[in-house]
mmCIF file of the C-alpha atoms, coordinates in Angstrom:
data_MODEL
# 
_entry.id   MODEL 
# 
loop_
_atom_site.group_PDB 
_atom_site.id 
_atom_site.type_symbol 
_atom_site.label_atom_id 
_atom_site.label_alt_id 
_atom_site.label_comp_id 
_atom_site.label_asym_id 
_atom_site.label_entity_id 
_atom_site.label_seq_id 
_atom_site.pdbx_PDB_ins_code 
_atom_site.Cartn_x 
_atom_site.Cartn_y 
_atom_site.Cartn_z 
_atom_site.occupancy 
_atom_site.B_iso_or_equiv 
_atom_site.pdbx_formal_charge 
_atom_site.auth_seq_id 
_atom_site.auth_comp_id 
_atom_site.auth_asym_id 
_atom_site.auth_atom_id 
_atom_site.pdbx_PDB_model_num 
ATOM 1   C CA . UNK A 1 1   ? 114.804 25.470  83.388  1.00 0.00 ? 1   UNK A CA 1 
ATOM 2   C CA . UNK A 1 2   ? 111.326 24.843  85.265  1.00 0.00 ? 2   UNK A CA 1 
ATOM 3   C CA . UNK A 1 3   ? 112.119 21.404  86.091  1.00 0.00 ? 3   UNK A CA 1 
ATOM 4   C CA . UNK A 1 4   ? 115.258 19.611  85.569  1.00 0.00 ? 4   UNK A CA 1 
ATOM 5   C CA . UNK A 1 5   ? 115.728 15.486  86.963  1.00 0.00 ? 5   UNK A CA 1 
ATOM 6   C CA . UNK A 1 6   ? 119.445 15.935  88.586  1.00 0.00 ? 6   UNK A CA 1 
ATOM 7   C CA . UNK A 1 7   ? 119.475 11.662  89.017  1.00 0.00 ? 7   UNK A CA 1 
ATOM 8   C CA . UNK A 1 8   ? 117.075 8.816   89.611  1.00 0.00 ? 8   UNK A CA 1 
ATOM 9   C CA . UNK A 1 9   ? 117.110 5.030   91.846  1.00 0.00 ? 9   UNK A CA 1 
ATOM 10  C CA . UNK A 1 10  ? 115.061 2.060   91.221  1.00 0.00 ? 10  UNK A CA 1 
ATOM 11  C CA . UNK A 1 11  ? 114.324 1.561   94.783  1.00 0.00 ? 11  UNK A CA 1 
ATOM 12  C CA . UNK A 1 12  ? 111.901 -2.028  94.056  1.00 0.00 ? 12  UNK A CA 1 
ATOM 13  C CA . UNK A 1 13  ? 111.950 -3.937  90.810  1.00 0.00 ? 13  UNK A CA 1 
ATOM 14  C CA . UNK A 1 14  ? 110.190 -7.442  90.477  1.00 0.00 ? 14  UNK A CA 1 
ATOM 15  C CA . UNK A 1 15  ? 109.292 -9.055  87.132  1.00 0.00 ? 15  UNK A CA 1 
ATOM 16  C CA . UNK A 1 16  ? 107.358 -12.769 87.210  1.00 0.00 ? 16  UNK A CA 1 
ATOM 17  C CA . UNK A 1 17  ? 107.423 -14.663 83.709  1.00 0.00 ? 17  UNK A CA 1 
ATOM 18  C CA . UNK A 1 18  ? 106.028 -18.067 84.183  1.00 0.00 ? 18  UNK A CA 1 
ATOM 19  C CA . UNK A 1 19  ? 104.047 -18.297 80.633  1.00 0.00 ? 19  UNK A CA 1 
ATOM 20  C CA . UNK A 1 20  ? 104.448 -20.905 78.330  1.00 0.00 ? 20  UNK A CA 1 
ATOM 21  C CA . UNK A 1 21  ? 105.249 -20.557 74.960  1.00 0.00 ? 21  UNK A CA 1 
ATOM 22  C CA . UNK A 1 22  ? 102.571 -19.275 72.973  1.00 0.00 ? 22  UNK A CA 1 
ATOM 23  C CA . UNK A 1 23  ? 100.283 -18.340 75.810  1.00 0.00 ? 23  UNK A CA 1 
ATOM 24  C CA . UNK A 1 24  ? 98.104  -14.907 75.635  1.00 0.00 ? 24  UNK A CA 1 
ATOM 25  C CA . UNK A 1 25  ? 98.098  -12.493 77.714  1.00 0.00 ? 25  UNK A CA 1 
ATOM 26  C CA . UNK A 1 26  ? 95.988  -9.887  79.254  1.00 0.00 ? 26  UNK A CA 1 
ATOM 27  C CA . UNK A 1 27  ? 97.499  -7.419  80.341  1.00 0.00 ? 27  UNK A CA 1 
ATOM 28  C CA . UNK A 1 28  ? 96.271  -4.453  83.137  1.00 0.00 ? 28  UNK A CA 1 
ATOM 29  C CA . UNK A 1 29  ? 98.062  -1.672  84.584  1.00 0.00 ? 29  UNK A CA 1 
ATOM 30  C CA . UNK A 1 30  ? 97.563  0.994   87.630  1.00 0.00 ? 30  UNK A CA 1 
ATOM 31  C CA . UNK A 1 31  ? 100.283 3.119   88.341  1.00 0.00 ? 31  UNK A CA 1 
ATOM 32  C CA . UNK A 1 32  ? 101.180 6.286   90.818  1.00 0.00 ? 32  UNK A CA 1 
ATOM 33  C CA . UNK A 1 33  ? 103.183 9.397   91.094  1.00 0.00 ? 33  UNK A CA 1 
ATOM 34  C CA . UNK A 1 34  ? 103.967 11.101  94.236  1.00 0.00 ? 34  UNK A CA 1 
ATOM 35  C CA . UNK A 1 35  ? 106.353 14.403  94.673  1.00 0.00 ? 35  UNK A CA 1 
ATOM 36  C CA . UNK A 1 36  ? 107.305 15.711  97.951  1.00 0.00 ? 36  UNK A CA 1 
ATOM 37  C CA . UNK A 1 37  ? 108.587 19.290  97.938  1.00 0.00 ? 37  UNK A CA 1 
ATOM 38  C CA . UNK A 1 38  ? 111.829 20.171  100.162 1.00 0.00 ? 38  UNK A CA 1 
ATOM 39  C CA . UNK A 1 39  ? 112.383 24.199  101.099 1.00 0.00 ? 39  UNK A CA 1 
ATOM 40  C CA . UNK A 1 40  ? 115.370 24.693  98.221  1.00 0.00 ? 40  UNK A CA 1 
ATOM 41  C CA . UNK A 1 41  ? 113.699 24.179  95.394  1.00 0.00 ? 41  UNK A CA 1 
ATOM 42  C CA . UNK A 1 42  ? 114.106 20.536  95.280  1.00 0.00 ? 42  UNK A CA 1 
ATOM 43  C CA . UNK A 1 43  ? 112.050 17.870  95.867  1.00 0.00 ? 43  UNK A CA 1 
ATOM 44  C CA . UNK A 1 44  ? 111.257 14.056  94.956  1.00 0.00 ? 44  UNK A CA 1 
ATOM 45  C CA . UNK A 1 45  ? 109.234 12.203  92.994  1.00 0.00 ? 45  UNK A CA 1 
ATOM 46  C CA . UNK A 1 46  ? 108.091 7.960   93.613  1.00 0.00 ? 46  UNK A CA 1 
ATOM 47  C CA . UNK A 1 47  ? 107.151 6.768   89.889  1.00 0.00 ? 47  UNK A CA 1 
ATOM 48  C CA . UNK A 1 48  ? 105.266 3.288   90.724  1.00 0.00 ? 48  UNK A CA 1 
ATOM 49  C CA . UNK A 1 49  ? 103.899 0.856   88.226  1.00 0.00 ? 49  UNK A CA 1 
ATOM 50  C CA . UNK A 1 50  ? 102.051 -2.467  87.880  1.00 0.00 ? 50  UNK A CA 1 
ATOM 51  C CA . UNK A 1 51  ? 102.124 -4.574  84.908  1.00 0.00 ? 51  UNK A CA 1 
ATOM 52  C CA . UNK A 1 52  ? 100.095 -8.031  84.747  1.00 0.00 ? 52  UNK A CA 1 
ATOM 53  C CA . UNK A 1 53  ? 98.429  -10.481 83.713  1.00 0.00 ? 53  UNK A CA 1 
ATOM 54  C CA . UNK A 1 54  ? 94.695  -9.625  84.370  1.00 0.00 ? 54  UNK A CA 1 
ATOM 55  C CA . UNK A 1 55  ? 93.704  -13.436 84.675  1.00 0.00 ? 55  UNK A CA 1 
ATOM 56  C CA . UNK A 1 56  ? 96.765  -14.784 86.211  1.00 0.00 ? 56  UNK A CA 1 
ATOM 57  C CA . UNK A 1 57  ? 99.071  -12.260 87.683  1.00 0.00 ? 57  UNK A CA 1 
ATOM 58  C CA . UNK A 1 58  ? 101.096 -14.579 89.433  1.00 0.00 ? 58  UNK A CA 1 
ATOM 59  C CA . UNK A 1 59  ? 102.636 -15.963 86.249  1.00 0.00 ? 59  UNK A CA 1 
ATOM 60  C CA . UNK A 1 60  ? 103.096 -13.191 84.645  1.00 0.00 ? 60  UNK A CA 1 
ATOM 61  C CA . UNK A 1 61  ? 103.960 -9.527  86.054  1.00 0.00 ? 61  UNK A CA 1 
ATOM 62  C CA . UNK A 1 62  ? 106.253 -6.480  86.129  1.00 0.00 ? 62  UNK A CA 1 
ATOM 63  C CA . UNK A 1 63  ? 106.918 -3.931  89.106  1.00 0.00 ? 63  UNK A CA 1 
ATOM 64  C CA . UNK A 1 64  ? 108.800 -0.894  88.601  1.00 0.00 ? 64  UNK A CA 1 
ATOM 65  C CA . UNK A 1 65  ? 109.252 1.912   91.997  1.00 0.00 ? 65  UNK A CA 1 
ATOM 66  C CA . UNK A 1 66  ? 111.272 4.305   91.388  1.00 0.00 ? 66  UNK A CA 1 
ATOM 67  C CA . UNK A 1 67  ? 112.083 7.929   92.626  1.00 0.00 ? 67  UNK A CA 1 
ATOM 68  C CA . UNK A 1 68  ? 113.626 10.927  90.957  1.00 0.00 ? 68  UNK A CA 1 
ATOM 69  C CA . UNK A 1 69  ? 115.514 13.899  92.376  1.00 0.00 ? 69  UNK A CA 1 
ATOM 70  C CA . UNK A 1 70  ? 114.635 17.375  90.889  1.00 0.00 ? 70  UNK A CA 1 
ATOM 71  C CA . UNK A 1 71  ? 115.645 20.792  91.119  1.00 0.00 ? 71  UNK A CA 1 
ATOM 72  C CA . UNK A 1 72  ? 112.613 23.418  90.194  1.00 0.00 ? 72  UNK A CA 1 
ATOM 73  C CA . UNK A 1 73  ? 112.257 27.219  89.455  1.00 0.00 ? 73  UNK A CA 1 
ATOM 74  C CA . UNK A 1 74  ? 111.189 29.429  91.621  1.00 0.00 ? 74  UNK A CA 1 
ATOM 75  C CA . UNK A 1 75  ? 107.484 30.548  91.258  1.00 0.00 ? 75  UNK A CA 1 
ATOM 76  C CA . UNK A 1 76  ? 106.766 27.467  89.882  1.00 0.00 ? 76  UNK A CA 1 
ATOM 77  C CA . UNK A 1 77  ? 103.378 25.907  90.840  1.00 0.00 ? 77  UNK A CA 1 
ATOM 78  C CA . UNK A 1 78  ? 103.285 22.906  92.680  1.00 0.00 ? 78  UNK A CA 1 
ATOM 79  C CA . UNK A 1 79  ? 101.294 20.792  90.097  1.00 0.00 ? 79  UNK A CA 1 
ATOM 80  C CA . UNK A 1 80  ? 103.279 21.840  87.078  1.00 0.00 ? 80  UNK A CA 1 
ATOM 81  C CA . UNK A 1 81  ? 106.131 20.578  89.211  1.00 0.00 ? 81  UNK A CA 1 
ATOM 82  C CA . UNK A 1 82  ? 104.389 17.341  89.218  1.00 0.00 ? 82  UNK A CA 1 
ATOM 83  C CA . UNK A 1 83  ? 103.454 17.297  85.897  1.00 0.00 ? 83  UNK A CA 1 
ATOM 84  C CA . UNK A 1 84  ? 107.239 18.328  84.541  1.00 0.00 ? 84  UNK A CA 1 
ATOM 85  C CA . UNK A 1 85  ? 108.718 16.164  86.552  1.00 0.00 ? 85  UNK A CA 1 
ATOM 86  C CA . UNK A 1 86  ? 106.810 13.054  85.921  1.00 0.00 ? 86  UNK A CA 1 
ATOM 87  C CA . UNK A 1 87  ? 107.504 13.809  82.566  1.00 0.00 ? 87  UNK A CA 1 
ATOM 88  C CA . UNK A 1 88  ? 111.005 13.696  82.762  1.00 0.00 ? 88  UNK A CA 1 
ATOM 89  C CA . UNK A 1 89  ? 111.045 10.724  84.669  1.00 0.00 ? 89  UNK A CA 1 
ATOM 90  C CA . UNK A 1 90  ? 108.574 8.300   82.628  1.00 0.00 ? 90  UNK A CA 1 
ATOM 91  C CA . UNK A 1 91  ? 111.106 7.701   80.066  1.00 0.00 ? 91  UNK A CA 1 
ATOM 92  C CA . UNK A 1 92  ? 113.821 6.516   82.307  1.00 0.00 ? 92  UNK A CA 1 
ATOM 93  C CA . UNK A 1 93  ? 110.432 3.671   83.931  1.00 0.00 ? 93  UNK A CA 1 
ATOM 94  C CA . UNK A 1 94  ? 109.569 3.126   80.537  1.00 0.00 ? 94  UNK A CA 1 
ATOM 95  C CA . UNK A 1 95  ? 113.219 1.885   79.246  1.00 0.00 ? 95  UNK A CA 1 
ATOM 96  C CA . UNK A 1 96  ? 113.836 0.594   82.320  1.00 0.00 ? 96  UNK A CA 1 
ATOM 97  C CA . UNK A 1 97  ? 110.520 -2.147  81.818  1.00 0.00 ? 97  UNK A CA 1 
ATOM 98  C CA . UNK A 1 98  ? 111.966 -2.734  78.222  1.00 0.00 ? 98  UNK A CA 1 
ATOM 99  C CA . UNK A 1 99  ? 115.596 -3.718  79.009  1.00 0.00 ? 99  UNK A CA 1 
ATOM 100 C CA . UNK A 1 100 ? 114.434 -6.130  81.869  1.00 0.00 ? 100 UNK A CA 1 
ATOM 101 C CA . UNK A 1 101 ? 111.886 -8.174  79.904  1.00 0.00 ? 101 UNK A CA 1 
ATOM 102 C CA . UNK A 1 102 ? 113.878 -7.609  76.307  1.00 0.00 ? 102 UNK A CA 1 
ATOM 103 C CA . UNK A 1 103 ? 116.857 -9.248  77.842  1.00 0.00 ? 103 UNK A CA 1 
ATOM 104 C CA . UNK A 1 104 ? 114.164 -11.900 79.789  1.00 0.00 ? 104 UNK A CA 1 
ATOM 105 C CA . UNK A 1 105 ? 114.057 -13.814 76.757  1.00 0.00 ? 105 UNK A CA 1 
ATOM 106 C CA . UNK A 1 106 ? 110.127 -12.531 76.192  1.00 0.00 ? 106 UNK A CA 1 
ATOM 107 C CA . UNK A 1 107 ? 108.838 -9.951  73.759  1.00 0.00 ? 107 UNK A CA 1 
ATOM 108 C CA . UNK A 1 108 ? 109.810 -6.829  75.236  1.00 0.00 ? 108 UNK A CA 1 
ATOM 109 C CA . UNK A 1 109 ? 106.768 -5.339  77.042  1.00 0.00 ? 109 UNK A CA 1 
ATOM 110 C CA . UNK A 1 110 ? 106.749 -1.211  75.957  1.00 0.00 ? 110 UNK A CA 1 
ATOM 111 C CA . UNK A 1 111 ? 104.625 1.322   78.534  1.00 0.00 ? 111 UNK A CA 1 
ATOM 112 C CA . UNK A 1 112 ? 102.324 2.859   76.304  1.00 0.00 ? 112 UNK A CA 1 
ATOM 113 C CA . UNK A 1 113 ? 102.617 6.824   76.759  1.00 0.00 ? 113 UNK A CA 1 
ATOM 114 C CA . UNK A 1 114 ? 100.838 8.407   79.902  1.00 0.00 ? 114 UNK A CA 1 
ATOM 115 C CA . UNK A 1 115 ? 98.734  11.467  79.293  1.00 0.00 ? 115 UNK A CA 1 
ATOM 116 C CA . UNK A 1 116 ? 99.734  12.912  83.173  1.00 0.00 ? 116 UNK A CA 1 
ATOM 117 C CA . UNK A 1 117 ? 98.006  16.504  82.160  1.00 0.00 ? 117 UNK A CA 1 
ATOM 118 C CA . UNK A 1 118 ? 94.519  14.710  81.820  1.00 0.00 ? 118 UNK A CA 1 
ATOM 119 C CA . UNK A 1 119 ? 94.631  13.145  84.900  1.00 0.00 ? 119 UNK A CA 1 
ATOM 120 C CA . UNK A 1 120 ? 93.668  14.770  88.144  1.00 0.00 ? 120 UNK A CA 1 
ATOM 121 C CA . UNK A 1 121 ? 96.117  16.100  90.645  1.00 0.00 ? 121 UNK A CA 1 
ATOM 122 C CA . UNK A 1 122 ? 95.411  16.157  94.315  1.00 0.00 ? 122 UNK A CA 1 
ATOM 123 C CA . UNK A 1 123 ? 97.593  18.234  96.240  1.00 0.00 ? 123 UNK A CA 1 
ATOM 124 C CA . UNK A 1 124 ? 97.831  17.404  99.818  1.00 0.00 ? 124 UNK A CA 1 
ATOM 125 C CA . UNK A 1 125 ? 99.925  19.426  102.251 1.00 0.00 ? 125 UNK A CA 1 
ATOM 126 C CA . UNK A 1 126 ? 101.886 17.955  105.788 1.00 0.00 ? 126 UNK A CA 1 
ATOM 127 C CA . UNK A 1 127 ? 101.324 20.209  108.559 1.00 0.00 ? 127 UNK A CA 1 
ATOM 128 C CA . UNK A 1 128 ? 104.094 20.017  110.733 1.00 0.00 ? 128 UNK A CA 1 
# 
């Protein structure tokens, strides 16, 4: 175990769908991923992402925050923390976006996969 997800809340969901029939869409994302460490090995991660309608995001739109509780070796470093444990909670955001516009009535609307080891990770640390 280097990172295991021991339970996650969907602290904001909103989802817009004012298309009509027929009409395309655009769609654009931006997303984050924060982790903040607690001194037993535990700490929690805020999963946030934006789906929309590049041209007109008030009719169409999809907003997932959610945060994940984690449990983490010891000796781990801090950014493979992040990177494990936004791994193991993209899945749960991913399905998550599915069910709600599946059972909308729409085409269900699928996260493409997110390649969190290319990105850059900025660590900042609280001073107390």
């Amino acid at each position: 175990m280097q990172v295991t997800l021991k339970g996650y809340k969907v602290s904001e969901l909103q989802f817009v769908s004012k298309l009509e029939n027929g009409t395309r869409v655009e769609l654009g994302n931006s997303y984050s991923y924060n982790v903040s460490y607690a001194s037993n090995h535990t700490c929690r991660g805020e999963f946030s992402i934006k789906v929309e309608d590049k041209n007109s995001p008030e009719k169409f739109g999809v907003k997932l925050v959610m945060v994940g509780f984690f449990e983490y070796a010891e000796g781990i470093e801090k950014e493979r923390v992040h990177v494990l444990s936004f791994k193991e909670l993209f899945p749960y955001a991913r399905a998550i976006v599915t069910t709600v516009t599946a059972n909308s009535g729409i085409a269900p609307l699928i996260l493409p996969p997110i390649d969190i080891e290319s990105q850059d990770i900025y660590r900042f640390e609280k001073n107390n």
